[in-house]
N, C-alpha and C positions, 0 to 999 in steps of 0.2 A: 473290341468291346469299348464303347465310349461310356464313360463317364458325365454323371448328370450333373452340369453344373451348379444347380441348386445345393449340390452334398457338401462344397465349401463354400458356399455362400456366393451368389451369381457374382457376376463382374460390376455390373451398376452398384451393387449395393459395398462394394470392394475400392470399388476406385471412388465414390463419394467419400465413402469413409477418412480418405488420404489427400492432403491438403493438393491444389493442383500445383504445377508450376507456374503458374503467373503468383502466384499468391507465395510461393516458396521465394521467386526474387523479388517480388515489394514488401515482404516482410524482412528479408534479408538488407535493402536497400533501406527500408523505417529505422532496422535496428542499430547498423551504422550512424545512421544522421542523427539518432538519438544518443548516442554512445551508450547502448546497450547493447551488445554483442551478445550475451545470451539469452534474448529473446527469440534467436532464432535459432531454430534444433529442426534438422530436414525430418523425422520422423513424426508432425504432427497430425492432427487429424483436419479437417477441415475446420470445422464449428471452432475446433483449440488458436488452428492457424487466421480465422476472420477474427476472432474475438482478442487476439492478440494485436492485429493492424488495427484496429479499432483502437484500442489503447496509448499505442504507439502515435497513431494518426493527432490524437486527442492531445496527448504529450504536446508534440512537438505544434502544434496549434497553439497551445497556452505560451509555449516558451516563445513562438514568433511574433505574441503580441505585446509579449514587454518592450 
């Protein structure tokens, strides 16, 4: 008997959901260089995990032009 996988929500809409890994180590890599260590938490969502590097990116922007 298979199972439909629309009943737990398809796979595209599953894995969008879940930050990728390119983004899990440049978010990891931001957080370091920023010395923020907990900005990075491997369970985030996508949308959580860009708008986070975005943040970080911006940070450490400002701080490289003093």
């Amino acid at each position: 008997m298979r199972t439909p996988v629309a009943k737990y929500g398809g796979v595209r809409e599953r894995a969008s959901a879940q930050m990728t890994r390119a983004q899990a180590l440049r978010l990891k890599r931001l957080a370091e260089e920023a010395y923020q260590p907990g900005q990075y938490a491997g369970d985030l969502s996508f949308e959580e995990a860009e708008r986070r590097i975005q943040a970080l990116e911006a940070e450490i922007a400002l701080a490289d032009s003093f």
